[in-house]
N, C-alpha and C positions, 0 to 999 in steps of 0.2 A: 470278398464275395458280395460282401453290402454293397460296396459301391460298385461295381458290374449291375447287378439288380438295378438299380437307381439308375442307371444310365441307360438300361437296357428296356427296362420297362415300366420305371417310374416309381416315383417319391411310394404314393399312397400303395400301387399293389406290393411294395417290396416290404413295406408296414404291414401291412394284413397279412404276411403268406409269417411273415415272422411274428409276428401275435399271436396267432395259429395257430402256429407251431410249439411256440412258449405255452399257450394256454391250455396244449392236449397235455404236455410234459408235464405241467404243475400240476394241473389240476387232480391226480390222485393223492395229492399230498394235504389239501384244503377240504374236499370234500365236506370232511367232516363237522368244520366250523363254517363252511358257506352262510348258514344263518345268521351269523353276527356280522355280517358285507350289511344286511340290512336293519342295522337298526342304526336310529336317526344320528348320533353322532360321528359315527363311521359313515353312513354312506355319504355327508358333507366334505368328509377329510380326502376320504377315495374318488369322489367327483373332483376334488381341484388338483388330488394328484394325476389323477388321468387328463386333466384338460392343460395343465402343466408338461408332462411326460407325452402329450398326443402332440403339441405344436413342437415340442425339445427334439422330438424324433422325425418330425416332418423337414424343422431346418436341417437336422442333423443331414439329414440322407440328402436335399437338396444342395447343403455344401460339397456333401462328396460327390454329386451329379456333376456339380460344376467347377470344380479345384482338385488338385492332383493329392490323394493322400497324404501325401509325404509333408505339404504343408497344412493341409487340416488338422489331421490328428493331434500334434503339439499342442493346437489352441483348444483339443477337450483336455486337456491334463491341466488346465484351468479350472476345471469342474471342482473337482475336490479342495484346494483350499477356498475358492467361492464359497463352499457349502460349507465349510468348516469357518470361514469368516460369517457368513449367517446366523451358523448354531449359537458361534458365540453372540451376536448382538441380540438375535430375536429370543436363544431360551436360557439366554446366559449361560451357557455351556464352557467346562472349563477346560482345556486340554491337559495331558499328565505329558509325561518325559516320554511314555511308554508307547503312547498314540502319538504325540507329535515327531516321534522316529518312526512309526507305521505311513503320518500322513507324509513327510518326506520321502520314505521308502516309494510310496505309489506315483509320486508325482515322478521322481529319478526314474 
């Protein structure tokens, strides 16, 4: 359905109507802590995950605008050991038996 949207009527409105949408769903479950979104260490970490996560999603949908599913998709299931090769370099993250049969699992 993503990629219909993206074809149909474009990268950015099919991001917004889906933001939207995520952001009426979540939002009774945060409410409560909204106030720590603004205090000065978080809100640095939350601006480079959104401006991070704004361009991730803008290629995202533009691929599928313009490539047939069937061959996109494989190349996100790259996502997850990318991110799990990061954890490990940048916070020294160790993996157990336990997770690295979870991070297999998701990729298969």
């Amino acid at each position: 359905m993503i990629q219909k949207s993206a074809r149909k009527v474009g990268d950015w409105e099919t991001l917004l109507v889906i933001s939207l949408a995520a952001m009426i769903c979540l939002f009774p479950f945060i409410y409560h802590d909204i106030h720590l979104i603004f205090l000065p260490p978080n809100i640095f970490v939350l601006l480079g995950v959104v401006v991070i996560f704004f361009t991730m999603s803008l290629l995202n949908f533009e691929s599928l605008k313009e490539g047939k599913i069937s061959v996109v998709e494989p190349i996100f299931t790259l996502e997850v050991p990318v991110a799990v090769f990061l954890a490990f370099i940048l916070f020294r993250e160790v993996v157990s038996r336990r997770q690295g049969a979870l991070i297999a699992l998701l990729v298969i």
